[in-house]
BAFI-3210 file (N, C-alpha, C; in Angstrom, 3 decimals, decimal comma, padded with zeros to 6 digits):
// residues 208
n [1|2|3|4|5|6|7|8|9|10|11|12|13|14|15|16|17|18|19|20|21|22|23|24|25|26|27|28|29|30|31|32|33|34|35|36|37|38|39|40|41|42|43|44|45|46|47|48|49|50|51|52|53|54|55|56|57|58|59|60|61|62|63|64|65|66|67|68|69|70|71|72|73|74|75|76|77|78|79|80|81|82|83|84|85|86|87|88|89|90|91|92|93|94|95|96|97|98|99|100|101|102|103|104|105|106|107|108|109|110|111|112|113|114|115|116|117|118|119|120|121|122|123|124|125|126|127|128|129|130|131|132|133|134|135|136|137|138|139|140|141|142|143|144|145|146|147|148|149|150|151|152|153|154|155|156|157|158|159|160|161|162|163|164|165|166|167|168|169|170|171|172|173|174|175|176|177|178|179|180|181|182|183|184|185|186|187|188|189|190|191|192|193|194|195|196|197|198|199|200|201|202|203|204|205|206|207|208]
n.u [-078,863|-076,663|-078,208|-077,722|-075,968|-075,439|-072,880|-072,865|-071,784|-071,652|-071,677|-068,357|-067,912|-066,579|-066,918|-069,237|-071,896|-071,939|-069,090|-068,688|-070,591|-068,541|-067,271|-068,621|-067,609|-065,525|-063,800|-064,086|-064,100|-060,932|-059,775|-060,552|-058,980|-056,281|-055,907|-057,072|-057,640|-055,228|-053,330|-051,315|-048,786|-046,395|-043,823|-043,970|-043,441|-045,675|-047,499|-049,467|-052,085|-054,078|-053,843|-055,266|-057,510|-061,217|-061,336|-058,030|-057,499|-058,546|-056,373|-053,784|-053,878|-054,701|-052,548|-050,376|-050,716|-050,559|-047,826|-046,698|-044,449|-044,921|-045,825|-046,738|-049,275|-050,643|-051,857|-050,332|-051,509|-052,715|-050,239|-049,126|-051,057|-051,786|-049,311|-049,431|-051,253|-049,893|-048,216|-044,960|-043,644|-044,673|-045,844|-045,877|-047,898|-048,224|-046,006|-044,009|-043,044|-044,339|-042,784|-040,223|-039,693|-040,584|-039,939|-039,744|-041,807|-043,967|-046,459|-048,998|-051,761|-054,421|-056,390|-057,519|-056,840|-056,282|-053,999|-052,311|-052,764|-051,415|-049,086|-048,193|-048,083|-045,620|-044,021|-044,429|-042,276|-041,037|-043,263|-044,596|-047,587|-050,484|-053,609|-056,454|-058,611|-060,746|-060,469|-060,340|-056,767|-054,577|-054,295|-052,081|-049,388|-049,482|-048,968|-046,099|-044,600|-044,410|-046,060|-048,554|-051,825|-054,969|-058,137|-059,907|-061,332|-062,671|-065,896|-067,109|-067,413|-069,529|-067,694|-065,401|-066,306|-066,785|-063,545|-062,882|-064,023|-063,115|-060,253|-060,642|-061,855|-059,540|-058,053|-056,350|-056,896|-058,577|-061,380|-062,032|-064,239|-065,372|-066,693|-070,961|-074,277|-077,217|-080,183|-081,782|-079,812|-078,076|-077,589|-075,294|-073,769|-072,874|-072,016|-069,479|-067,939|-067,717|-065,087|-063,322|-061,066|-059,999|-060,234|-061,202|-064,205|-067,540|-070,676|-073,728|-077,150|-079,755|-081,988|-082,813]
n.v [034,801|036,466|037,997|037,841|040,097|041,796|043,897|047,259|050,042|053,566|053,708|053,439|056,680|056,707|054,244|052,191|050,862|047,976|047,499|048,037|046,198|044,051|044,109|043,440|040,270|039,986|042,144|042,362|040,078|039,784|041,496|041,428|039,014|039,505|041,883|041,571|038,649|038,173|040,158|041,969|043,517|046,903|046,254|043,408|040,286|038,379|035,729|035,325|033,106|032,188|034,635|036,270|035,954|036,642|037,311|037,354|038,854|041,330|041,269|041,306|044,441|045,303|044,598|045,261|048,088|048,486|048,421|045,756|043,237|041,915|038,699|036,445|033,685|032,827|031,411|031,067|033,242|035,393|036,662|038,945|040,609|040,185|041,063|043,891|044,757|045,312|043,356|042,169|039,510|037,161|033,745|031,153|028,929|026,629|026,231|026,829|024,887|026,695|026,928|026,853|029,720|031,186|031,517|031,611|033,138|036,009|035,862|033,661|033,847|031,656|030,671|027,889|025,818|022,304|020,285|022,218|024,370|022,456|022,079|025,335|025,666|025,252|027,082|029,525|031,201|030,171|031,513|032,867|033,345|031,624|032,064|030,127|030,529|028,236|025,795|024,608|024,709|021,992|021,324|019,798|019,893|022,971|023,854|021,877|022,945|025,888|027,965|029,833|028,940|029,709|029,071|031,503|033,817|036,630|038,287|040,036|044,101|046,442|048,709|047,850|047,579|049,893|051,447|049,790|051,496|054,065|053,328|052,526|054,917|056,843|055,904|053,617|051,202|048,817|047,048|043,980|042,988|040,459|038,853|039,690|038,965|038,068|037,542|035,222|033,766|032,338|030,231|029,328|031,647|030,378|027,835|029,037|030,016|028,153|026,735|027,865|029,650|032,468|036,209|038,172|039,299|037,667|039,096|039,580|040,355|041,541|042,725|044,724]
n.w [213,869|211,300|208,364|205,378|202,824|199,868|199,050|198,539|196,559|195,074|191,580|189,767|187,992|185,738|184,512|182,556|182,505|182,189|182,782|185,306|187,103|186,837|189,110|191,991|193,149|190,946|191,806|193,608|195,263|194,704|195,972|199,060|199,394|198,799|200,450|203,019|203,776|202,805|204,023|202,385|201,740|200,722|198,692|198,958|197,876|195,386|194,027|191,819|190,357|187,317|186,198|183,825|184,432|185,877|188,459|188,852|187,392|188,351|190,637|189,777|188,993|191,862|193,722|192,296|192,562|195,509|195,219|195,790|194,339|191,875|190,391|187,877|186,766|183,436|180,545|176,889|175,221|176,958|177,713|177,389|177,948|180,298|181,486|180,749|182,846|184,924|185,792|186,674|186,291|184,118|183,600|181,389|182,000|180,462|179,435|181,257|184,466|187,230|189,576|188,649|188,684|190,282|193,783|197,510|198,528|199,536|199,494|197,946|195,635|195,182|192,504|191,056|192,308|193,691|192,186|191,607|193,518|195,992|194,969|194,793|197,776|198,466|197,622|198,927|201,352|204,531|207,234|205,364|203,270|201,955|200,249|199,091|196,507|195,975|197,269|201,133|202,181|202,568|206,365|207,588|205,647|205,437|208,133|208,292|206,683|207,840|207,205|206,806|205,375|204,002|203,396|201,123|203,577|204,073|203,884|201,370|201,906|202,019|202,138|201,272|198,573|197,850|198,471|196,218|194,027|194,641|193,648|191,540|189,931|190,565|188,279|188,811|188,519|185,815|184,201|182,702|180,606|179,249|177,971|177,015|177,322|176,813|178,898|177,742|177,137|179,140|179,076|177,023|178,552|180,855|179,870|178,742|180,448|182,048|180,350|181,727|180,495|178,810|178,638|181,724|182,957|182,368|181,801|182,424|181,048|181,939|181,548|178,744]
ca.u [-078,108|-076,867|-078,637|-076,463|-076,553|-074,484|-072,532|-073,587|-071,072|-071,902|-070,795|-067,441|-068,249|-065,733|-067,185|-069,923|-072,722|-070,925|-067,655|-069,131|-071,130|-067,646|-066,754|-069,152|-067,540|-064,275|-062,714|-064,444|-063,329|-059,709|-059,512|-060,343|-058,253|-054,966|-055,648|-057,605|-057,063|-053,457|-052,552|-049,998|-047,925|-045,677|-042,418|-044,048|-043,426|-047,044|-047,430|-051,369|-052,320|-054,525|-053,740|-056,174|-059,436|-062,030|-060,429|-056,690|-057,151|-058,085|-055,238|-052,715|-053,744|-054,205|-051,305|-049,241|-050,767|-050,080|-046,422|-045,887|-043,726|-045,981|-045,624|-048,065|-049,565|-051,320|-051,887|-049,533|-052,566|-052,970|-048,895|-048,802|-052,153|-051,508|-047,846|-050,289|-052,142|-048,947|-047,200|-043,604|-043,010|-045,472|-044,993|-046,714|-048,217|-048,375|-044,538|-042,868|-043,378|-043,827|-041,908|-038,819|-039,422|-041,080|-039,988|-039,991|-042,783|-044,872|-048,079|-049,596|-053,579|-054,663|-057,455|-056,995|-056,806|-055,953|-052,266|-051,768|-052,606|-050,475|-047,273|-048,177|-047,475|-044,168|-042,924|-044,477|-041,730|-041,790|-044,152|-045,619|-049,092|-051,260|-054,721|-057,152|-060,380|-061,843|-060,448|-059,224|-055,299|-053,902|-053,355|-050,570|-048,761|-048,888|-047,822|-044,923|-043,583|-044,088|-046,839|-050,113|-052,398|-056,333|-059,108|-060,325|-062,601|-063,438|-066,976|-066,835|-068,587|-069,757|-066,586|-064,212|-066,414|-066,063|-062,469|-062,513|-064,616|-062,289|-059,398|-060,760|-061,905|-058,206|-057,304|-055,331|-057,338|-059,663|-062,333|-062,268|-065,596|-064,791|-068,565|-071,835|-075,100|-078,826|-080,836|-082,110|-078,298|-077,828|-076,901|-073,798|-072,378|-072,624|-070,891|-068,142|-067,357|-066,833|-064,355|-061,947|-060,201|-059,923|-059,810|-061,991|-065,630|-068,931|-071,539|-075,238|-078,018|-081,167|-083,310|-082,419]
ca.v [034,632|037,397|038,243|037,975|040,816|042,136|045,124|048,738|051,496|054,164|053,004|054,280|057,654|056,570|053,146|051,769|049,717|046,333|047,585|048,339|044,495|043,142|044,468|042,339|039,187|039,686|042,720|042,557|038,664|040,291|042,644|040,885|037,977|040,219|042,327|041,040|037,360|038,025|041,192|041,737|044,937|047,499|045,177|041,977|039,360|037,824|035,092|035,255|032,121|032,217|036,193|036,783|035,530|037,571|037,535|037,544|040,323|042,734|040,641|041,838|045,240|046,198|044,140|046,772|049,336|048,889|048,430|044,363|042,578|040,955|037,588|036,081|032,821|032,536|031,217|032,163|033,880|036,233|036,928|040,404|041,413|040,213|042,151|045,148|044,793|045,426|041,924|041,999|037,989|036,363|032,842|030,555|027,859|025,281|025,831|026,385|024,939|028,091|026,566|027,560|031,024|031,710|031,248|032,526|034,505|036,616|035,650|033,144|033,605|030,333|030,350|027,116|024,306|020,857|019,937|023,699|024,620|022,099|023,019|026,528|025,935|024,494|028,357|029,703|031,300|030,095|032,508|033,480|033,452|031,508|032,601|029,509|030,951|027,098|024,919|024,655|024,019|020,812|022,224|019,184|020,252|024,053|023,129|021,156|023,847|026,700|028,823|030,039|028,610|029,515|029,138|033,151|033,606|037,896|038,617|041,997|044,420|047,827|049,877|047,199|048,353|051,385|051,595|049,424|052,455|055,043|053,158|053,144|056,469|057,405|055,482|052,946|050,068|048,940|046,150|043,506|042,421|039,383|038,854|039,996|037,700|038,156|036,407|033,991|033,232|031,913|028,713|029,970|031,930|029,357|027,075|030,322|030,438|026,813|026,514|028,765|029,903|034,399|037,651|039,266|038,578|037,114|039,977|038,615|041,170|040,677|043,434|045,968]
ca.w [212,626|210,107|207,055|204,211|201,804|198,873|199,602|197,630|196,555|193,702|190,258|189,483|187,135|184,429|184,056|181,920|183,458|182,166|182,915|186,781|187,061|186,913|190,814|193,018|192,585|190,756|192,203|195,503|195,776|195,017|197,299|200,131|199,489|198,978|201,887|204,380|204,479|203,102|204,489|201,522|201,656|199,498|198,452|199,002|196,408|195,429|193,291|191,176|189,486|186,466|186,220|182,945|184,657|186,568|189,685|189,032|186,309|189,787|191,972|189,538|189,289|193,322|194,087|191,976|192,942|196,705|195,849|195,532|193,193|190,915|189,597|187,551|185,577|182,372|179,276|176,156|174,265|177,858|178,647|177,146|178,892|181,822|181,482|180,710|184,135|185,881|186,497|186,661|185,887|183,654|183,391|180,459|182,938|180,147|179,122|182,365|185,491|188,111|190,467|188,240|188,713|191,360|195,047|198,556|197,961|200,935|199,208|196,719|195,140|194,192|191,969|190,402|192,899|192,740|192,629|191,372|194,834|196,627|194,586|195,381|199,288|198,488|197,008|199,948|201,856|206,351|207,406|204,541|203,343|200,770|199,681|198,297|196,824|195,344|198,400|202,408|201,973|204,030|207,316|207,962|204,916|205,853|209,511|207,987|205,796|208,591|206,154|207,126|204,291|204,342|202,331|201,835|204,359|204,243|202,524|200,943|202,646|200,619|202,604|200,561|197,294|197,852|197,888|194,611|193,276|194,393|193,185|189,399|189,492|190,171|186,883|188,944|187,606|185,434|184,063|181,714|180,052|178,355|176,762|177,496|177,198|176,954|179,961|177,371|176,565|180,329|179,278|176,423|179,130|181,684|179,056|178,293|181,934|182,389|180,160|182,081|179,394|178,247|180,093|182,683|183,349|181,748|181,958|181,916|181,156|183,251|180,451|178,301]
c.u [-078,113|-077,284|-077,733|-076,894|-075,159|-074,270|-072,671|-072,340|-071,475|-071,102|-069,760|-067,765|-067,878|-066,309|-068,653|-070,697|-072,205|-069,863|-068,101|-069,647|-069,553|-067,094|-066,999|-068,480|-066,187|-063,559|-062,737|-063,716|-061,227|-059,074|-059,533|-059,301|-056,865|-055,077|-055,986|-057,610|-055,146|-052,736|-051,361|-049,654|-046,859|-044,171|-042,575|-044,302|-044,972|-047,228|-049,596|-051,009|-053,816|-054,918|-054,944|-057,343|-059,857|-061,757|-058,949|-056,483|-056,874|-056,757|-054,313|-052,614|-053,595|-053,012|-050,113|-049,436|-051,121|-048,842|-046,127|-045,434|-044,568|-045,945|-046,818|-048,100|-050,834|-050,995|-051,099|-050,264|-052,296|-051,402|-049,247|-050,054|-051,706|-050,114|-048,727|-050,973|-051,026|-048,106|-045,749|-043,074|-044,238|-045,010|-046,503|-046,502|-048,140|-047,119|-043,660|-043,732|-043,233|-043,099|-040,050|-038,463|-039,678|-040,947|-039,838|-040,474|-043,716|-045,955|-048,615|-051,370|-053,533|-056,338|-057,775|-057,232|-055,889|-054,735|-051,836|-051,855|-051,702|-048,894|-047,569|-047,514|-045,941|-043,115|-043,191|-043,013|-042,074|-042,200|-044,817|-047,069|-049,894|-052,246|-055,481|-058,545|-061,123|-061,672|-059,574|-057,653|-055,105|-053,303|-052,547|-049,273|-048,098|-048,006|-046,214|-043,885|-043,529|-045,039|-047,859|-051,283|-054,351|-057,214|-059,859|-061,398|-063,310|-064,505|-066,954|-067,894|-068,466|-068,558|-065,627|-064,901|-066,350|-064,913|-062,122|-062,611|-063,666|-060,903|-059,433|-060,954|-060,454|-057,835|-056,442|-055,703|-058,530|-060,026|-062,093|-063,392|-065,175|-065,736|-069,593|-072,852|-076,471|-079,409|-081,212|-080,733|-077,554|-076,733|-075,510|-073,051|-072,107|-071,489|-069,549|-067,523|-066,665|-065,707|-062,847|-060,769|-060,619|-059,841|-061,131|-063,112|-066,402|-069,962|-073,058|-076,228|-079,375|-082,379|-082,330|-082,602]
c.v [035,952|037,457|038,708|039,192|040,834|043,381|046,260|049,580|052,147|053,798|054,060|055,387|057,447|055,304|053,015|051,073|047,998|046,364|047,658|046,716|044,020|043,429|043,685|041,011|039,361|040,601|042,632|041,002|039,143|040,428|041,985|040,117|038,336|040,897|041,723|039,791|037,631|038,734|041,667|043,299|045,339|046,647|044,295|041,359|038,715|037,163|034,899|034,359|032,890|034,298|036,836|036,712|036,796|038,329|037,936|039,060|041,434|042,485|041,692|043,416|046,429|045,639|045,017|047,861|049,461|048,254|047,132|044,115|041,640|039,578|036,567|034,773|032,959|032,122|031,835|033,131|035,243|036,633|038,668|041,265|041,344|041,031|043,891|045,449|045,660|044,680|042,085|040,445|037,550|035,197|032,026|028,935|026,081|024,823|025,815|026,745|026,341|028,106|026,691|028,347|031,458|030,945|032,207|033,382|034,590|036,425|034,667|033,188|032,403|030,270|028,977|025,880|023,363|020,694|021,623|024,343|024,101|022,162|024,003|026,576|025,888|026,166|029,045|030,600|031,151|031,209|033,540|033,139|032,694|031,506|031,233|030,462|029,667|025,862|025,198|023,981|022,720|021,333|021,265|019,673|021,653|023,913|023,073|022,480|025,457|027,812|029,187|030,062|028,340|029,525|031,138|033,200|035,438|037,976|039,726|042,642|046,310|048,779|049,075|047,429|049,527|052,118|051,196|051,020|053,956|054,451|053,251|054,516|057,222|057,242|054,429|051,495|049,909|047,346|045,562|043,018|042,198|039,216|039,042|039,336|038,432|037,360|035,311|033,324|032,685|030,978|028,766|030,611|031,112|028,358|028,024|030,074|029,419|026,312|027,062|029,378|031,775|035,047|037,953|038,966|038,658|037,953|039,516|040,135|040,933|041,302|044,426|047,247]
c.w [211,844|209,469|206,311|203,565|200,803|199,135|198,080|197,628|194,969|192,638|189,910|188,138|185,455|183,501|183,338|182,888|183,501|182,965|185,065|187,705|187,118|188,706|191,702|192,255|192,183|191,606|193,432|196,144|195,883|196,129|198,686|200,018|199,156|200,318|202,990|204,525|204,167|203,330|203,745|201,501|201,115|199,713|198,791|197,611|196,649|193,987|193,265|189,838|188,212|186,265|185,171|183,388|185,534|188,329|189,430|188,018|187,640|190,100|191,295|189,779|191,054|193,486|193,492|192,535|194,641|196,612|195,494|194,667|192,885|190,195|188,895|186,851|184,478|181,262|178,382|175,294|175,247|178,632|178,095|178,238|180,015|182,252|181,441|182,145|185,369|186,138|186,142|185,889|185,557|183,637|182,370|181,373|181,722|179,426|180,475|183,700|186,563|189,464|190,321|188,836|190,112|192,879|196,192|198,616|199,413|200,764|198,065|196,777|194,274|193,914|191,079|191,185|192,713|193,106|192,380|193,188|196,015|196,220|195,168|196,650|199,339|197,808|197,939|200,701|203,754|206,511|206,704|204,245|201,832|200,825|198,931|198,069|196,335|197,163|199,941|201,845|202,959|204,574|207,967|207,174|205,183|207,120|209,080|207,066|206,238|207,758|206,894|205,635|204,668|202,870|202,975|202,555|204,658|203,692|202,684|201,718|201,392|201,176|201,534|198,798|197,027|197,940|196,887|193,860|193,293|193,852|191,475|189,332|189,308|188,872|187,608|188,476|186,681|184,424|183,134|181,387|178,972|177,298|177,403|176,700|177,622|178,324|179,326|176,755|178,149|180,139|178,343|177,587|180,096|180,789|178,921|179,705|182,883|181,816|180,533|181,503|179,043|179,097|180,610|182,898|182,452|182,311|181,398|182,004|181,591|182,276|179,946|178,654]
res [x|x|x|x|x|x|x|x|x|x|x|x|x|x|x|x|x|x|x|x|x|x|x|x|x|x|x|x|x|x|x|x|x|x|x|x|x|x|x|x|x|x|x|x|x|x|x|x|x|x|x|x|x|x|x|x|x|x|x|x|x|x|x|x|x|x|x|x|x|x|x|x|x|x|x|x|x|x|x|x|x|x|x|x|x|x|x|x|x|x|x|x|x|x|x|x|x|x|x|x|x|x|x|x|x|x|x|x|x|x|x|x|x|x|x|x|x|x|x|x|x|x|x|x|x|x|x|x|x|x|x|x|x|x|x|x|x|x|x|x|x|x|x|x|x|x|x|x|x|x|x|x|x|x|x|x|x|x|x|x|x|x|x|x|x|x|x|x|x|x|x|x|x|x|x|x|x|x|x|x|x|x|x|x|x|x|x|x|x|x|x|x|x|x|x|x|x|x|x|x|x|x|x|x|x|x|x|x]
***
């Protein structure tokens, strides 16, 4: 059996120690799950659900910056940010369905689940690609609608943080730190984090 580990790359120069803590986990979950389960490339349409959170904040930004047409959901508090990230098509998930806007797309990130995930397949374009990171998709459903629909299955490895790291250093993206928390404040950000609601990640401090 493998021994799991967590993958190592030097902290980007520009970044802060908070601003750096947000990589394992949001950008590194990204990254894989645009490239390497969904292989997404320059002029592919790519549809990113809950675009403001810890994950989709990265999605949006690599996904521009290798080239795709961006389409995004969030909240109406998080449309302008998420327009700031890069996204081409914001859509306010709790005024219009994204099934309006958004179809025949080469890629959907579903962070979200649930029925949000099974609409998702349905914009899908045949032989395109959807991305779960909470659940396996129904592989009768994909079948039926000609898709290839996985739950992400890459774990980052320190070569996939280490291109995060040279990608900020360029300036082509960069970190949100939503709030930062004492170790004896565990249980506030645990509560902050469940409510799925603001931008970018929950930063826990282990000591000063």
């Amino acid at each position: 059996m493998q021994a799991a580990f967590s993958p190592l790359a030097l902290k980007p120069a520009a970044l802060s120690f908070d601003q750096a803590a947000t990589l394992s986990g949001g950008a590194s979950t990204a990254w894989t799950a645009l490239f390497e389960d969904g292989g997404l490339q320059a002029g592919q349409r790519v549809l990113i659900h809950a675009a403001a959170g810890g994950v989709g904040a990265f999605a949006v930004q690599f996904a521009r910056w290798k080239g795709a047409h961006v389409i995004a959901t969030a909240s109406a508090a998080n449309l302008d940010f998420v327009r700031s990230l890069g996204a081409e098509i914001v859509i306010d998930h709790h005024a219009t369905p994204f099934e309006e806007v958004a179809r025949d797309l080469d890629l959907v990130l579903d962070t979200v689940g649930g029925a949000t995930l099974q609409r998702s397949m349905q914009v899908v374009k045949r032989g395109g690609t959807l991305v779960s990171l909470l659940e396996p998709p129904p592989a009768a459903l994909a079948q039926e609608l000609g898709i290839r629909a996985i739950k992400n299955a890459v774990f980052p490895t320190s070569a996939h943080l280490q291109s995060i790291v040279e990608l900020l250093d360029a300036g082509h993206a960069q970190p949100t730190v939503r709030q930062t928390f004492a170790l004896e404040q565990t249980r506030q950000a645990h509560q902050l984090c469940e409510t799925g609601h603001g931008r970018g990640r929950i930063v826990l401090h282990i000591a000063d």
